[in-house]
Structures are given as structure tokens and as C-alpha cells.
SERO-4910 file (N, C-alpha, C, O; in steps of 0.05 Angstrom, whole numbers):
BEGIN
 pado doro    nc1    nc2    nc3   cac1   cac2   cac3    cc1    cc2    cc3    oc1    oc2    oc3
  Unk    A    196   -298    -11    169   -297      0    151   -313    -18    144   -303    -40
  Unk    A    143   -339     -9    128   -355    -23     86   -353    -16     68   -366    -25
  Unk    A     87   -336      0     72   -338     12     47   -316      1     50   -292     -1
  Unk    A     24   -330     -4      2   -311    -16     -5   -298      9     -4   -308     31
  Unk    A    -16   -265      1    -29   -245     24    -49   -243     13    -46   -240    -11
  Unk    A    -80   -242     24    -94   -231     18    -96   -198     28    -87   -192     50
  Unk    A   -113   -172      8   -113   -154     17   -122   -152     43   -133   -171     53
  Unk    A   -117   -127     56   -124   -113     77   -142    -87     78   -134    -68     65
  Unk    A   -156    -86     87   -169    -64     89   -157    -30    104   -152    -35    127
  Unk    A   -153    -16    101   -145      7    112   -154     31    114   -136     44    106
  Unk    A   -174     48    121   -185     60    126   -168    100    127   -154    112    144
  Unk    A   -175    106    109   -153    137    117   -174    148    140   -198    142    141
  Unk    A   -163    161    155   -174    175    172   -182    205    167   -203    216    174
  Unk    A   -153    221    146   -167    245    140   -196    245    116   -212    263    114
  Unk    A   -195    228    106   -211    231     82   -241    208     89   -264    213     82
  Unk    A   -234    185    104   -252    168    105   -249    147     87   -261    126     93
  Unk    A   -236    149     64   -243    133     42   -221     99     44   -199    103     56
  Unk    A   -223     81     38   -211     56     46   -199     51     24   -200     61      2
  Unk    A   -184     27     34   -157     28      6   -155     -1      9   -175    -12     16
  Unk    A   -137    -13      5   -127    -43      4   -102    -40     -3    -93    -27    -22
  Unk    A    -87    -58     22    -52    -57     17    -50    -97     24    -64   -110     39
  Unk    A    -35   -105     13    -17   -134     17     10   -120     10     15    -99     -1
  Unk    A     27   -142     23     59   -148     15     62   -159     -5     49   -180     -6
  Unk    A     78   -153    -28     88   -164    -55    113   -183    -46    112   -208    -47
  Unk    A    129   -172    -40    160   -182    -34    167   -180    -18    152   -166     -3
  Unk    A    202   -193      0    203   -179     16    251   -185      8    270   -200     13
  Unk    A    249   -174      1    281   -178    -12    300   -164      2    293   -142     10
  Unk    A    322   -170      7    348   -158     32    332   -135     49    330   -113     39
  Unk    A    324   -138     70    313   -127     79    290   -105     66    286    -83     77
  Unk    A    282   -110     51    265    -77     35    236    -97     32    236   -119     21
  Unk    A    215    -86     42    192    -97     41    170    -89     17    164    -65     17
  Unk    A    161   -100      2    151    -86    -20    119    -89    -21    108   -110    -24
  Unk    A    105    -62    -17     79    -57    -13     57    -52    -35     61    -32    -49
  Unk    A     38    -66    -40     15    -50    -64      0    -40    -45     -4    -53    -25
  Unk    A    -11    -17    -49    -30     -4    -29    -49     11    -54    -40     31    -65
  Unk    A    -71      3    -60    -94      2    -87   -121     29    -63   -129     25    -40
  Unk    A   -124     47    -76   -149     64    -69   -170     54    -91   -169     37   -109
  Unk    A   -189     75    -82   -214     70   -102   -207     96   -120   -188    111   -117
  Unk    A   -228     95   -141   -223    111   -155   -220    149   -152   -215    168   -167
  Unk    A   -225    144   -125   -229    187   -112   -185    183   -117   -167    166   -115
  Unk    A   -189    212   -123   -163    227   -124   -164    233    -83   -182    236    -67
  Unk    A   -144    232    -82   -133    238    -60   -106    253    -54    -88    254    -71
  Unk    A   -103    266    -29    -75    297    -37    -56    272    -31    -61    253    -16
  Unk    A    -30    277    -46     -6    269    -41      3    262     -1     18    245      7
  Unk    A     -6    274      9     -3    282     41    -18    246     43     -4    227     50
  Unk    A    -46    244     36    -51    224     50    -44    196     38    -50    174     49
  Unk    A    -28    200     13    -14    174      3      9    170     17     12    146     22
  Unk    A     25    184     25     42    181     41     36    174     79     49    160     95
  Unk    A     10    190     83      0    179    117      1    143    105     18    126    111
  Unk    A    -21    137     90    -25    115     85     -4     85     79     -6     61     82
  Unk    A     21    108     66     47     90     54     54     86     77     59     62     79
  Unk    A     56    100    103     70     95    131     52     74    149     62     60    166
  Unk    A     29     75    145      7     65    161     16     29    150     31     12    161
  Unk    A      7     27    133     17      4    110     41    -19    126     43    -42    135
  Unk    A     57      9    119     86     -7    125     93    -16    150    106    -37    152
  Unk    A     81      3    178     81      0    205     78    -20    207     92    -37    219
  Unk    A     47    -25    190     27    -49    193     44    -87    185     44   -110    193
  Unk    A     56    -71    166     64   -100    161     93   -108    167    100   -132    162
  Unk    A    115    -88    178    137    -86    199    127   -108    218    130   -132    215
  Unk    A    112    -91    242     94   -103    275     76   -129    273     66   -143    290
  Unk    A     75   -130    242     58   -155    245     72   -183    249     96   -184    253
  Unk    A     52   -212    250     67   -235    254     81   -241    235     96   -259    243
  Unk    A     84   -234    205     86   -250    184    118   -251    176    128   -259    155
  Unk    A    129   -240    197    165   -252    193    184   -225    180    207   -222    173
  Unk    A    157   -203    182    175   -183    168    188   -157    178    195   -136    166
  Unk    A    190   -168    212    212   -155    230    233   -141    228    234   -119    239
  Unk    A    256   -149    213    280   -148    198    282   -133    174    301   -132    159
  Unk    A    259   -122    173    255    -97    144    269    -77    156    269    -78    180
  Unk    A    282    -55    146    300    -41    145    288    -22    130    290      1    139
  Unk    A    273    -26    104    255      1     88    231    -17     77    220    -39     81
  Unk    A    229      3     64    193     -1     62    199      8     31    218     22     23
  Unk    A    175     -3     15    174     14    -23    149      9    -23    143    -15    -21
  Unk    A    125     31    -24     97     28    -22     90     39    -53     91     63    -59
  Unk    A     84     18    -71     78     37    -99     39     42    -88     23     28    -76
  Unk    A     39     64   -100      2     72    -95     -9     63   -119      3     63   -140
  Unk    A    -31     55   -116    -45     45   -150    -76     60   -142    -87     60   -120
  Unk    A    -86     71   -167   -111     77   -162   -125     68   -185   -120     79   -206
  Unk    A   -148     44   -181   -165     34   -200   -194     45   -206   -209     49   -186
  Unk    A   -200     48   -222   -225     63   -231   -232     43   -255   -216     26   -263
  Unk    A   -261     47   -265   -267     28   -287   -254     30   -312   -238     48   -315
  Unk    A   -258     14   -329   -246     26   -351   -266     30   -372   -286     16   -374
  Unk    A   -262     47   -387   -278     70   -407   -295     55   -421   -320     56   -421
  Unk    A   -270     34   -442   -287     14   -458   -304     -2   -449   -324     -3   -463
  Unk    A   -304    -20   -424   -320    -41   -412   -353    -33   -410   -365    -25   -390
  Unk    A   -362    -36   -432   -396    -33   -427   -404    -47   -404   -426    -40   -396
  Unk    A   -389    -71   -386   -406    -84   -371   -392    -71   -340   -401    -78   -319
  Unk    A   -375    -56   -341   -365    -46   -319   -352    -60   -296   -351    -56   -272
  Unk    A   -339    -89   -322   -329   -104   -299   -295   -104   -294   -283   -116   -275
  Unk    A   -282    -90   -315   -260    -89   -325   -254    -65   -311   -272    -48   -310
  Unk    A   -226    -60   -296   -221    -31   -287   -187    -31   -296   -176    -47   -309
  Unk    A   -179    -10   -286   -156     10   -304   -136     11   -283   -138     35   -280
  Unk    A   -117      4   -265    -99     12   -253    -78     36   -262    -67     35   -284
  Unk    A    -74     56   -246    -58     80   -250    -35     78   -226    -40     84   -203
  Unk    A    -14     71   -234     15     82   -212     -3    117   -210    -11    132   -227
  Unk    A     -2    117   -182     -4    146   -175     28    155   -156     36    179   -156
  Unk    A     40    139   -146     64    143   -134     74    123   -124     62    102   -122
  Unk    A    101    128   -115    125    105   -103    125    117    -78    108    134    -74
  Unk    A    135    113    -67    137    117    -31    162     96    -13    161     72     -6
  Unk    A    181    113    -12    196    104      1    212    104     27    223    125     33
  Unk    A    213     81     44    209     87     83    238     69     92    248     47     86
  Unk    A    241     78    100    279     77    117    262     78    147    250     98    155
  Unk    A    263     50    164    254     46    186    283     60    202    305     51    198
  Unk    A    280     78    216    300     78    240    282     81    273    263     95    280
  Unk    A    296     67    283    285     64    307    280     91    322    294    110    316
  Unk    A    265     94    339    252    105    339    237    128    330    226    143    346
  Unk    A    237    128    304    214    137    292    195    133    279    177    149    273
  Unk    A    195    107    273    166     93    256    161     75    276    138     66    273
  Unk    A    179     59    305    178     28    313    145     39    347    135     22    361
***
């Protein structure tokens, strides 16, 4: 996959709060997801709604990635970082991996 993604916007529905997901990779069939929140903690439940939302999203889409077979959604949550007096610098946290085995009819 040579190809730059810009983010996406995604919206959770239980919480309200919006996230940003692109495709990283896309290697023997396994599609590889960053899906970045803002800095609010959010329950495990809606990292996972969101890891599926993500992946649906970029399965059904045009961009050739039909032929995915699983999904690997790592979650990142950025907040500022401590030191930065100017508050332009922020902190990425792995909050979780997330992993999706498309079988037909249950995610298609």
C-alpha cells in the first residue's frame, strides 16, 4: 500500500465524542487501522463499537480493500504533553489493539 490516507472523521454515537481513523497497511489480507481519540477516556465497549465502525468503513469502501479477511485497529489516545509550555506538542498512548475476522455475514 503505497498510497497516503488522509484521516477520517468518526463520530461515536454513544458518547458523542469524534476520533480519527486512516489505513496504515494492508498485508495478506489483514488491514491495519490507527483510530486516534481526543484526550476524554472512553469505556473499552466504545473502542471496540468504534474498532468495528472503522474497519466496516474501510472493508465497503472504494480504496481496493475488499479482500480483507481481518481487521487490527490499534486505539491511540493523544492528549497534550505536560512539558510543552506552548501546548503544541501532544503525547500518544496505545490504549488498545482490536482485532476483526470479517466473516460474512456478520460484519458485510
Amino acid at each position: 500500500m503505497d498510497r497516503h490516507f488522509d484521516p477520517e472523521i468518526i463520530i461515536d454515537e454513544l458518547t458523542g465524542n469524534q476520533c480519527y481513523t486512516k489505513p496504515l497497511a494492508f498485508k495478506n489480507g489483514v488491514l491495519y487501522i490507527e483510530l486516534v481519540l481526543s484526550g476524554k477516556k472512553i469505556s473499552e465497549k466504545s473502542h471496540r463499537h468504534l474498532a468495528v465502525r472503522a474497519a466496516k468503513h474501510y472493508r465497503s469502501s472504494l480504496f481496493g480493500f475488499q479482500n480483507a479477511v481481518a481487521a487490527k485497529v490499534t486505539v491511540l489516545t493523544k492528549s497534550p504533553c505536560a512539558e510543552d509550555a506552548g501546548g503544541k506538542l501532544e503525547k500518544s498512548t496505545v490504549e488498545t489493539i482490536v482485532g476483526i475476522m470479517f466473516q460474512e455475514g456478520i460484519l458485510n
